[in-house]
C-alpha positions, 0 to 999 in steps of 0.5 A: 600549268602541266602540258601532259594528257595524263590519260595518255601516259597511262595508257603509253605504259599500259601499251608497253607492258603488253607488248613486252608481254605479247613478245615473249616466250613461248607464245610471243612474237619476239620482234614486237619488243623492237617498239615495247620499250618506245611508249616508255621512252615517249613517256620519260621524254614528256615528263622531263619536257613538258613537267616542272616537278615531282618528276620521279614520282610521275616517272614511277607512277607511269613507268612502274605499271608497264613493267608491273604488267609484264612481269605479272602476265609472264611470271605469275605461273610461280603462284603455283608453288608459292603464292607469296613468292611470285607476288615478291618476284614481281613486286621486286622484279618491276622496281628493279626494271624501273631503276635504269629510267630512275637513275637516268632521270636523276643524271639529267637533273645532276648535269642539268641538261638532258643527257642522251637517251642511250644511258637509258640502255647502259643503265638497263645492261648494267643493272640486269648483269649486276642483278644476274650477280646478287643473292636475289638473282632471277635472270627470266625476264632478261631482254636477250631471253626473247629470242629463245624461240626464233634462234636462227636470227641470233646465232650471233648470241655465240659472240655476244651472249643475250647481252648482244641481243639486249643491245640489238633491242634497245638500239632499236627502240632508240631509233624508233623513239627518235624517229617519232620524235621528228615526225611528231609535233608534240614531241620535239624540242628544238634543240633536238629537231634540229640535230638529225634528219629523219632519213639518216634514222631510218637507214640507221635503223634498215641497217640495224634490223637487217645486219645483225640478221644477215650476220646470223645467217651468214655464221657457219654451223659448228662441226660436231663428231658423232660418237658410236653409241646413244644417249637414253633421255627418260622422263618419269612424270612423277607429280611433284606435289602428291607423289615425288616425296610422299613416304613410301613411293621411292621404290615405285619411283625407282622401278619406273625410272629403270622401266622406262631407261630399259624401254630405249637402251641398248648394248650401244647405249653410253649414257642414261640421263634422269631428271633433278632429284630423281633419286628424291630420298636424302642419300648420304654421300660418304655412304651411297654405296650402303644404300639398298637402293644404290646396289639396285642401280647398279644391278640395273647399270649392270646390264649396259657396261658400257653405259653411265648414269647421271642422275639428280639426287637429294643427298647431305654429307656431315662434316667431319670433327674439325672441318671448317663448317659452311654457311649453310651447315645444319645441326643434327641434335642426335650426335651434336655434329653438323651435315649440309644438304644438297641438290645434287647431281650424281655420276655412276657406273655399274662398277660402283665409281660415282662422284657428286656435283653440288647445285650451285646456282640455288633459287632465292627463297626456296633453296637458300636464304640470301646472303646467309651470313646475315639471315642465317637466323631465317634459313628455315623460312625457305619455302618448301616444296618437298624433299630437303627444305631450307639453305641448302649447301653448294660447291664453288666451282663447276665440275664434270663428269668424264663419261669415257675418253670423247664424252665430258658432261656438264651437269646443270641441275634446273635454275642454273641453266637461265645463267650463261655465263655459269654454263660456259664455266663447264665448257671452259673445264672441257666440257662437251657436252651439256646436260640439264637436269630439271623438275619443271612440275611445280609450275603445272602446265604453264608458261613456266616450264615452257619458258624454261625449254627454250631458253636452254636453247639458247644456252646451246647457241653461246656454248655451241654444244649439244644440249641433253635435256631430262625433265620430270615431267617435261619438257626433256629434248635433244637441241643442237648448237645452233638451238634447233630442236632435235627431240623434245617430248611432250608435257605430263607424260611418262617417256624415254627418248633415245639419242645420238651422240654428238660432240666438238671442241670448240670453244665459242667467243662468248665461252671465252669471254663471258658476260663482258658487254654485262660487265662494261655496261655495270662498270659504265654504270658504276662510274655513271652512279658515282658522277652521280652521287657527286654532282649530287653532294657537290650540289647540296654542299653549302657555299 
């Protein structure tokens, strides 16, 4: 007979799903995640002690739910673009945070004793870095995230990325769980009570909550230059639905995105920022000088020599006869040749020199169909949410804008800006300074472009830059390196904010090295997962 009060597991994973979500971005407590994950831990210990089989699926049935609730409360914001697409992203995303305790599970059973409960966490590590590596890549919920509003407590995260952070967590929900494994009753088993003492966990855990927060606070702040000259952040507060790609809008657009550029520039002024795809009509790359509305541009940058725009752009390039076709290459049936849309970014100067940056990190289901060689057939199933619709093309590697001798910017256009490891890309070609480029309207004013400010501030931490910050309808900001909000306006508000300009050299541990904790974590996996299997074969191989 089953010695479990299934009620009670319910309720674990009920409680854990709303702690996770009570500490999350931006409203959240982030430190209540220390204990989100026990309830889960609690949970996987019962079923393994305490039940003779259908195990996994007890597991599923009890863990599943949590990370269902959380993904929900903290994702569903993107109903408000795509109803389906939010119900797949979170269906999707809660099977995946489910695996590491599935696979964890099964590696107990292969070696038929219970192996520690720290593979849990080499499972979870692996697995966010392998997914943060797929055709299906949606990093939001990554753990490290959470602390995207406290960053004075991660300053660390220079060294470590939010994979140190993801450590930090699960360490301390480790020690948690076994100290309630010793003073409850319920919970031992006697091979565990007998390995440790309750008073060695909780110096380990003092230890572990206290140090990493005295080494924040002991990292010294990175020594910026000041440049002479401002930077013009503008934010037009077009609405995305009704009017940023409605026919016959773009003048007005235009006008509005010079009106509030000219509110805030001056002779000093280096360097205008406008948000993604704020030149929202398809120009056509190979003739953007032709363009009506170009030569407007210009005559507006005219008047600021100094000054240099970067701008995100709604542009496509044909492919000249013989060129290798990409992926992602569309037929124009009017002259049978081929073209690639982009969202894109571009750099200009009133002398008419510009250059292109191609978006490389594309939302799944939005701008690309995932892995196109397969699905290329569904490219045109993309959801589409004005202006270029279906698999959109992209660059392979990074690329910056040098805006004069002391200032290389690094254009990230929305999505790309959750990616770490990407951004660090730009630094590493010398980029110094960062700027996002965002259209945060589709999620109307929900936890989604929020969420989406502050984890730019973190991006700022792991690369120790000045991050510059343009957003169609908010939110646009000035942060720091060590993630300090210098500026930031408010949402569904026209606005212009003018900025200094400050840049370094440095190139931080983590600009260097990358996701490397995410890269030992998937390679342990892997290596976990292999064992596995052949334990697994070994076992069902007749004698």
């Amino acid at each position: 007979m089953e010695k479990i009060n299934k009620l009670h597991l319910a309720l674990s994973g009920i409680l854990s799903g709303l702690l996770l979500w009570a500490s999350w971005p931006d409203k959240g407590f982030p430190f209540i995640i220390f204990i989100a994950f026990v309830p889960l831990l609690i949970i996987d210990h019962i079923i393994w002690h305490y039940t003779a089989e259908n195990k996994s699926i007890k597991l599923f049935l009890f863990i599943f739910p949590a990370f269902l609730i959380w993904n929900f409360l903290t994702s569903f914001w993107i109903h408000k673009a795509t109803l389906a697409g939010a119900i797949a992203t979170v269906i999707l995303n809660s099977l995946m945070m489910f695996l590491p305790f599935l696979l964890y599970h099964k590696l107990s059973v292969v070696m038929k004793r219970r192996m520690p409960v720290y593979f849990i966490a080499v499972f979870w590590l692996g697995l966010e870095y392998l997914f943060l590596n797929w055709d299906l890549a949606w990093p939001w919920l990554n753990i490290g995230n959470v602390f995207a509003t406290v960053p004075q407590f991660v300053q660390w995260y220079e060294f470590t990325g939010i994979f140190g952070g993801a450590v930090w967590i699960w360490i301390i929900n480790i020690l948690v769980f076994n100290i309630l494994l010793i003073i409850s009753p319920k919970l031992q088993t006697l091979k565990f009570s007998m390995s440790f003492n309750i008073i060695s966990y909780i110096i380990l855990l003092i230890i572990f909550i206290i140090f990493p927060v005295i080494i924040s606070f002991s990292i010294k702040n990175i020594k910026s230059e000041e440049i002479k000259g401002n930077i013009v952040i503008v934010q037009p507060n077009i609405d995305p639905y009704h009017e940023k790609f409605a026919s016959g809008t773009f003048t007005e657009q235009l006008q509005t995105l010079i009106r509030l550029s000219e509110s805030q520039a001056d002779s000093n002024t280096l360097l205008f920022v406008w948000p993604e795809t704020a030149l929202s009509l398809p120009f056509d790359e190979e003739r953007f000088l032709e363009s009506n509305y170009t030569q407007v541009i210009l005559e507006f940058l005219a008047k600021y020599p100094n000054a240099k725009l970067i701008s995100g752009i709604d542009s496509y390039r044909f492919f000249k006869k013989g060129e290798k076709l990409s992926e992602t290459a569309r037929f124009y049936e009017y002259d049978s040749s081929y073209y690639d849309a982009y969202n894109a970014a571009v750099f200009m100067d009133f002398r008419g020199r510009f250059e292109f940056y191609h978006k490389s990190i594309l939302v799944p289901g939005v701008e690309k169909m995932p892995y196109p060689k397969v699905f290329k057939f569904l490219s045109r199933l993309t959801i589409d949410l004005g202006g270029t619709s279906g698999s959109l093309g992209k660059q392979a590697e990074p690329s910056i804008f040098q805006v004069n001798e002391k200032i290389t910017a690094a254009p990230i256009i929305c999505y790309e800006s959750v990616f770490g490891n990407y951004v660090s890309k730009f630094v590493k070609k010398k980029a110094n300074l960062i700027t996002i480029m965002t259209n945060d309207g589709w999620w109307g004013n929900t936890a989604g472009h929020r969420q989406h400010f502050q984890y730019a501030r973190l991006r700022a931490i792991e690369t120790g830059k000045y991050i510059v910050r343009s957003a169609n309808t908010g939110i646009s900001g000035y942060i720091d390196p060590e993630g300090n909000i210098i500026e930031q306006t408010k949402f569904w508000e026209e606005a212009a904010i003018k900025v200094p300009v400050l840049v370094n050299d440095k190139l931080t541990f983590y600009t260097r090295t990358g996701d490397y904790l995410g890269r030992i974590a998937a390679f342990t996996s892997v290596l976990l997962l292999i064992l596995l299997i052949s334990k697994g074969l070994i076992k069902k191989k007749p004698l």
